[in-house]
C-alpha positions in Angstrom: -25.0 -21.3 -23.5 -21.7 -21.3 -22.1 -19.7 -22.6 -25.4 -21.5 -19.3 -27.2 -20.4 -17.0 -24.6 -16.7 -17.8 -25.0 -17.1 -17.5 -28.6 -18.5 -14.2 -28.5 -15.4 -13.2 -25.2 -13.0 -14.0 -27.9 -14.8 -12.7 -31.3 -15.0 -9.6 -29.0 -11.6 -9.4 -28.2 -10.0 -9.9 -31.7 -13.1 -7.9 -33.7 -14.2 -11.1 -35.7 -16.9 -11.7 -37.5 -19.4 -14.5 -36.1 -20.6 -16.4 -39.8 -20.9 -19.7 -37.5 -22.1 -20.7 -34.1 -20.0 -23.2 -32.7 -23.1 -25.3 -31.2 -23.5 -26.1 -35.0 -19.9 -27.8 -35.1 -20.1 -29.7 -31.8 -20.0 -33.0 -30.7 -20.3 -34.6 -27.4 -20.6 -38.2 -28.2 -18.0 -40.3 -28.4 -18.8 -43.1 -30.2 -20.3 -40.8 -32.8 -15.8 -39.9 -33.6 -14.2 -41.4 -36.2 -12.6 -44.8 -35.0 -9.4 -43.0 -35.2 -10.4 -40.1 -32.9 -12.3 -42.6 -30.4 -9.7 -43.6 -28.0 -7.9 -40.7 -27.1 -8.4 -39.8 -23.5 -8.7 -35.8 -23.8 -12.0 -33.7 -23.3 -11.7 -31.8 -26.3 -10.6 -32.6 -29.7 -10.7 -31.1 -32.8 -11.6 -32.6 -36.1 -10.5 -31.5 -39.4 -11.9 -33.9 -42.0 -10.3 -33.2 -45.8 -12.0 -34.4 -48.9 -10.4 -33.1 -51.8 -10.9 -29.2 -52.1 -13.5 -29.7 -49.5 -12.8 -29.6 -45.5 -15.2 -30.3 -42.3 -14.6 -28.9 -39.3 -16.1 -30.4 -35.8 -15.6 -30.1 -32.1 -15.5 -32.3 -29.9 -16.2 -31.0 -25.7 -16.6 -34.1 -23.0 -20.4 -33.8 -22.0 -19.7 -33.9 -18.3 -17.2 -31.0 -18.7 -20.3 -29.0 -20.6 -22.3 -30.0 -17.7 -20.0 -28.9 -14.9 -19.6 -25.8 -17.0 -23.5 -24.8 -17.3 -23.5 -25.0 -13.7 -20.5 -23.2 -12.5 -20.2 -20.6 -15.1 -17.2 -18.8 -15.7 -18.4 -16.3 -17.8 -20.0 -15.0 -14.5 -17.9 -16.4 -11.6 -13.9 -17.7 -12.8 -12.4 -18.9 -10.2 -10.4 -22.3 -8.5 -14.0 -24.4 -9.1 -14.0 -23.9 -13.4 -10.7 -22.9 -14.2 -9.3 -25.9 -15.5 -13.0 -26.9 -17.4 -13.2 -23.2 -18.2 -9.7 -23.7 -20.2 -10.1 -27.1 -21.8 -13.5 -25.4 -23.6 -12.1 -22.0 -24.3 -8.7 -23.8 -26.2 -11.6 -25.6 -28.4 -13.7 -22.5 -29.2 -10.4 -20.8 -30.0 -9.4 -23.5 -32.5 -12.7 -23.3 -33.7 -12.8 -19.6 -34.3 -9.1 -19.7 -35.5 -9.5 -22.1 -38.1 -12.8 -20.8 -39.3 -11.6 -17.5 -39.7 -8.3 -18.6 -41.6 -10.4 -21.0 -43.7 -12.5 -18.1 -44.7 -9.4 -16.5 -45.9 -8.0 -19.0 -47.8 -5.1 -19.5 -45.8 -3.9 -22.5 -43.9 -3.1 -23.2 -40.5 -0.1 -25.1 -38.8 -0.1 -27.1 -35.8 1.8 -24.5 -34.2 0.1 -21.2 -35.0 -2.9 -23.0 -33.7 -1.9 -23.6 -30.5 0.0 -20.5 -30.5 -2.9 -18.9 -30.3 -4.7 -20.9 -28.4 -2.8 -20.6 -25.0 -2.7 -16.6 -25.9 -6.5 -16.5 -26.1 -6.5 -18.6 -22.5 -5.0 -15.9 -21.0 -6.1 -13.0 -22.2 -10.0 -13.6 -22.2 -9.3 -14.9 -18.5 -7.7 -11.4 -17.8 -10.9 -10.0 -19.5 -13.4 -12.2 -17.5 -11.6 -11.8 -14.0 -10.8 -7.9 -14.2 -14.3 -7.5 -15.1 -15.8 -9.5 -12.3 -13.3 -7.9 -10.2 -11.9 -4.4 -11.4 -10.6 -3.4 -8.6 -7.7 -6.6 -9.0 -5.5 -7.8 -11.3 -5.1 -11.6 -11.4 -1.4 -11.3 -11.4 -0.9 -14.9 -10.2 -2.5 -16.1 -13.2 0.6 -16.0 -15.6 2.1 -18.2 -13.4 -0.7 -20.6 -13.6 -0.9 -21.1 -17.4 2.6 -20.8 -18.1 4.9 -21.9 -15.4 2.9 -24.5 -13.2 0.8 -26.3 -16.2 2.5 -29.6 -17.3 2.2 -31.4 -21.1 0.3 -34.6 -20.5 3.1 -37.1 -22.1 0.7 -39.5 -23.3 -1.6 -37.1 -24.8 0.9 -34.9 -26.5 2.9 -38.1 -27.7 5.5 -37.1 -30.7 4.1 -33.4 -30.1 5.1 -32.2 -27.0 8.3 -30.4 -28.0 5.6 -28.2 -30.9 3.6 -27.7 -27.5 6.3 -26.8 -25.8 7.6 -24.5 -27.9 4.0 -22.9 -28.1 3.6 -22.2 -24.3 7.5 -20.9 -24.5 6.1 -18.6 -27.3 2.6 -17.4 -25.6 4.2 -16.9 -22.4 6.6 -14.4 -23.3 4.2 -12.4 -25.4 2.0 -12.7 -23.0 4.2 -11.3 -20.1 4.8 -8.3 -22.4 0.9 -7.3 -22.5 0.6 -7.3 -18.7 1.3 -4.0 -18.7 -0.9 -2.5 -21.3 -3.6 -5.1 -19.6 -3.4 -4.1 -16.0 -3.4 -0.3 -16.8 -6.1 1.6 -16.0 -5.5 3.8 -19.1 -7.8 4.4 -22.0 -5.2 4.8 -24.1 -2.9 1.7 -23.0 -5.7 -0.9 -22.9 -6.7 0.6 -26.6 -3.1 0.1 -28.0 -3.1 -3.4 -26.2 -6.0 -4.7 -27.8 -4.8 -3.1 -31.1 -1.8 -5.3 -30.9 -4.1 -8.0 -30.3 -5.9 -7.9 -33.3 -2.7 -7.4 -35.4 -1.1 -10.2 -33.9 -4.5 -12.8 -34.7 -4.3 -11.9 -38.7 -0.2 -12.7 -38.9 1.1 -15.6 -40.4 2.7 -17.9 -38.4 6.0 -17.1 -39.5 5.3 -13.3 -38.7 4.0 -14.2 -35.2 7.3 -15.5 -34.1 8.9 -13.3 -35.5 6.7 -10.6 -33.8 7.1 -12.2 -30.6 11.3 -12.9 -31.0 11.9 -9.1 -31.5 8.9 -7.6 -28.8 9.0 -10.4 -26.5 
């Protein structure tokens, strides 16, 4: 199943534990939203539902983008075909993953920090799933793609663009600083890299951009 792979791509990548399967948190109908959540136009949504000290997490993935995903894979083939699918699914298993592991540690999350992360994780598990398919390239071209040529949808990010904004700005310079530890063929590079990585998923928000403002 496609929406387990990514999980485990990105619990890989950051060394995180898997206490929950994120088949067990997913929606894909609907109506089935609250009335709220019902009319928004995007593919993915997440739901964060509070009661009290009590919070319940679900995830909500178009079923015609799962479909086109089962088909075209991108855990075995990423390419022009499933990129764009391949993104929209991967930003919901990392919110997933992000929020359960924060909530597991008792800390909470901001808007921000959320999505932070979430554009980071889009590029680097594409890195991992394209230099593996392909070791002998480097998808240089694809820093461009995420971070230069996407555009905000307006209506979608509505009062929120400028927080969405600011979180591309973020990712995409501490993104362009990994590209060398990434594209190395080094042991010892890819090893301090993905060290770095793991750091930078357990800061605080505040400590991430500050990370990024004196690295990036």
């Amino acid at each position: 199943m496609v929406l387990r792979q990514l999980q485990d791509l990105l619990a890989g990548i950051y060394d995180l534990p898997l206490a929950y399967d994120v088949y067990d948190f997913l929606f894909t109908d609907r109506e089935s939203l609250p009335a709220g959540a019902r009319d928004a136009r995007s593919d993915e949504q997440l739901l964060v539902m509070q009661d009290g000290e009590e919070a319940a997490l679900g995830l909500f993935l178009d079923p015609a983008l799962l479909r086109r995903l089962n088909v075209c894979n991108p855990t075995r083939a990423l390419n022009a075909e499933n990129l764009a699918d391949y993104w929209t699914a991967l930003e919901g298993v990392s919110h997933f993953l992000y929020l359960a592991w924060n909530a597991a540690h008792d800390r909470a999350v901001s808007l921000l920090e959320l999505e932070l992360q979430a554009e980071i994780d889009k590029y680097v598990a594409s890195v991992w799933l394209l230099c593996s398919q392909d070791p002998a390239r480097y998808p240089s071209e694809l820093h461009r793609l995420l971070f230069t040529h996407a555009r905000i949808d307006a209506v979608l990010a509505g009062d929120r663009r400028q927080l969405y904004q600011e979180a591309n700005q973020y990712a995409a310079r501490f993104c362009r600083r990994l590209e060398q530890g990434l594209r190395s063929r080094r042991l010892p590079a890819h090893q301090e890299t993905l060290r770095e990585l793991r750091q930078f998923y357990r800061l605080t928000r505040e400590r991430k951009v500050s990370h990024i403002q004196r690295h990036g």
